[in-house]
C-alpha positions as CSV (number, residue, x, y, z in Angstrom):
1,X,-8.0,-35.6,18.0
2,X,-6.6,-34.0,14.7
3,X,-9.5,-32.5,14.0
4,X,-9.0,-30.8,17.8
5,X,-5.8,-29.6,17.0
6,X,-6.1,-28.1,13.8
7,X,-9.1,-26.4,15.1
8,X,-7.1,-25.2,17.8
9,X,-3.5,-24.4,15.2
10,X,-6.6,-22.2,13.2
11,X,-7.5,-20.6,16.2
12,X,-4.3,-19.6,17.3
13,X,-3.4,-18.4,14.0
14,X,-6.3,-16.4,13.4
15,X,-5.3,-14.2,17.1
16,X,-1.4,-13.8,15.7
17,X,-2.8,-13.0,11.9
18,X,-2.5,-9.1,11.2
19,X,-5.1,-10.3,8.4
20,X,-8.2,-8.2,10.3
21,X,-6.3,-5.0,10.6
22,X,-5.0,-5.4,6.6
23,X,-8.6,-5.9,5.4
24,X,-9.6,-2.9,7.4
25,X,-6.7,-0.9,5.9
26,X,-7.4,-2.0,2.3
27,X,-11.0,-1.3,2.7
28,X,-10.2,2.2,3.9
29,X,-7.8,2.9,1.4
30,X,-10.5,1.5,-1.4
31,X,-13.1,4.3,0.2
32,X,-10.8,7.3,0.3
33,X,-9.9,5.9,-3.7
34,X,-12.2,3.9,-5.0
35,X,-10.2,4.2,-8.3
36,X,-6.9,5.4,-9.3
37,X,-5.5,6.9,-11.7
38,X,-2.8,4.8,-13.4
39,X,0.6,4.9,-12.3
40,X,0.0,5.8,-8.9
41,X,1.9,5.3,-5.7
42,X,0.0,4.6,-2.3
43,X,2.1,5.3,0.3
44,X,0.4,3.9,4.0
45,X,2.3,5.9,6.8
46,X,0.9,5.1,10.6
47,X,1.1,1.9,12.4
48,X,3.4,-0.6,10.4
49,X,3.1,-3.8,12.4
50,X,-0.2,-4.1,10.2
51,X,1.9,-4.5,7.3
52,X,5.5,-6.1,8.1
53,X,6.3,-6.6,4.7
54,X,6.3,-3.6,2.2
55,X,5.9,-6.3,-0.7
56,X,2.7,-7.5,0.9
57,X,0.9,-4.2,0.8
58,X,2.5,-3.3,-2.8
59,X,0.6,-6.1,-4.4
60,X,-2.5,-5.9,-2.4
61,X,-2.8,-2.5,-4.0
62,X,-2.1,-3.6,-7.0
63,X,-4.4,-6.1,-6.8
64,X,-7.2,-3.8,-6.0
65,X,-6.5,-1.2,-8.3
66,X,-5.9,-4.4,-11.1
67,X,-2.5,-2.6,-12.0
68,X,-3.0,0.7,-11.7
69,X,-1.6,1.3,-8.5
70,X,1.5,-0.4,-6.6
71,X,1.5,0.2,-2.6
72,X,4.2,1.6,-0.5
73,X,4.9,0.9,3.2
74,X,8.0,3.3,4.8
75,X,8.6,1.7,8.1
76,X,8.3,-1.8,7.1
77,X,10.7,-4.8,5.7
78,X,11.7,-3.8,2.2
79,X,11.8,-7.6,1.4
80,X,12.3,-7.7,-2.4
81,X,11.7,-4.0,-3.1
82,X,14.0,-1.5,-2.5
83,X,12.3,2.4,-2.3
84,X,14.3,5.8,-2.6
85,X,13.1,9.1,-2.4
86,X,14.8,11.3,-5.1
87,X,14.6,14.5,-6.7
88,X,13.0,13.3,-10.0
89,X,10.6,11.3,-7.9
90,X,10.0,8.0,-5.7
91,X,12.1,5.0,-6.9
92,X,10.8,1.7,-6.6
93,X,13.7,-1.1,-7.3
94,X,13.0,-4.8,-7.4
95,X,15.6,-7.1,-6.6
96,X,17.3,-9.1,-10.0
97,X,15.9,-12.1,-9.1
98,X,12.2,-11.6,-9.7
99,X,12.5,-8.6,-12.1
100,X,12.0,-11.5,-15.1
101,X,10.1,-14.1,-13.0
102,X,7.3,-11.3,-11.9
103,X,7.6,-9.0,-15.0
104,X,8.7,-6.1,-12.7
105,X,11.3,-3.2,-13.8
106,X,12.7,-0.3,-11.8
107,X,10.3,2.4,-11.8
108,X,10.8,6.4,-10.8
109,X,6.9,7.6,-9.9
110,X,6.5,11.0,-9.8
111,X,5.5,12.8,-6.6
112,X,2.7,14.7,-8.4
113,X,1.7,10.5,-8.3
114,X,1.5,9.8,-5.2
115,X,-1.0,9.6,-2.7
116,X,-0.3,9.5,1.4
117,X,-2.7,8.0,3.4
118,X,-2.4,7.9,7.4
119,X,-3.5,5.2,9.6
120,X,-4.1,6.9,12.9
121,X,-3.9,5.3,16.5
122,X,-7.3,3.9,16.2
123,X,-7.1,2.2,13.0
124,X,-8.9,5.1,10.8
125,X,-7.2,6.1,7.2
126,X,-7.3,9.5,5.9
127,X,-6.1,11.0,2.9
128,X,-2.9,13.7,3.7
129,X,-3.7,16.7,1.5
130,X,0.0,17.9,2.7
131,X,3.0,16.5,2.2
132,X,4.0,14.8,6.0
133,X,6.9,15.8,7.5
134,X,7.5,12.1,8.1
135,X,8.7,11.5,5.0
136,X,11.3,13.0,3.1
137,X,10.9,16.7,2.2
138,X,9.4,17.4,-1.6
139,X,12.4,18.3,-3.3
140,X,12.0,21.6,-4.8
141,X,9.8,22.6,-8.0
142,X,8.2,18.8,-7.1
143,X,4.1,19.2,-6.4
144,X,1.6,16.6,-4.1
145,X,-1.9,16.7,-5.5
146,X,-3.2,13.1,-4.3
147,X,-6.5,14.4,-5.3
148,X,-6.1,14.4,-8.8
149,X,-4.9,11.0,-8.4
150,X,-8.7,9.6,-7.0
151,X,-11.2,9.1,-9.2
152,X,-14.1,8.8,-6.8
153,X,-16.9,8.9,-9.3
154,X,-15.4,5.4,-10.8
155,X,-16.6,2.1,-9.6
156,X,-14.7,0.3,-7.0
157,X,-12.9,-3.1,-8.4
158,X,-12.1,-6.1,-6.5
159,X,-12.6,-5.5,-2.8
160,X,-15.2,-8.4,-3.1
161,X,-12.0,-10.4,-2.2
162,X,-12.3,-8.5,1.0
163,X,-15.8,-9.5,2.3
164,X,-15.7,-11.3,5.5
């Protein structure tokens, strides 16, 4: 009987988790980038429910890129991180309380850093070569050029985690 309803807890679980539609995100975002250049910023705009927590996708990018690259999700929970768009730059702000614990600091990335992808009503990524509208304007003399960011002659690096 408890094997029963485990099997069944697992089951329901596996319907609610958004872990299917965050694998196929990663995986996209690993194929448009299969490396990065360090310091950059992926920002995911499209549908946020897949990522409800901005933290979540932040260190699955990091993860991926092994450091290189933090994650940023606009229209989710900014549970832990706070994110500004400024003139100099995004601004990425973790709370005090796991700035020592976690080895994290404030950081200002450039825009010329970043790199937009879009998940569109079907679930496909692609790369934005244009700033969106969506987010907030460039501020002036500031340049997008996620291109420069890729590096998609380099091997990709630890989307084995990924395989089903």
């Amino acid at each position: 009987m408890g094997m029963l309803r485990t099997t069944a807890f697992q089951a329901d679980w596996d319907r609610g988790s958004p872990y299917r539609d965050q694998r196929r995100v990663l995986l996209g975002v690993t194929s448009i980038a299969p490396q990065v250049v360090p310091g950059t910023l992926v920002v995911l705009l499209g549908r946020g429910r897949t990522w409800p927590l901005d933290l979540t996708f932040r260190h699955a990018i990091a993860y991926l890129y092994e450091g290189h690259a933090v994650g940023h999700v606009p229209d989710s929970d900014a549970l832990l991180y706070e994110t500004s768009f400024e003139p100099g730059g995004i601004r990425s702000s973790p709370m005090p309380v796991i700035r020592a614990a976690w080895d994290e600091t404030p950081r200002l990335i450039p825009y010329e850093s970043v790199v937009v992808v879009r998940e569109d009503d079907s679930g496909g990524l692609g790369l934005l070569d244009a700033w969106p509208r969506d987010l907030p304007p460039l501020p002036s003399g500031a340049s997008y050029v996620p291109r420069a960011r890729s590096c998609r002659d380099a091997a990709r690096h630890r989307v084995e985690i990924l395989d089903p």
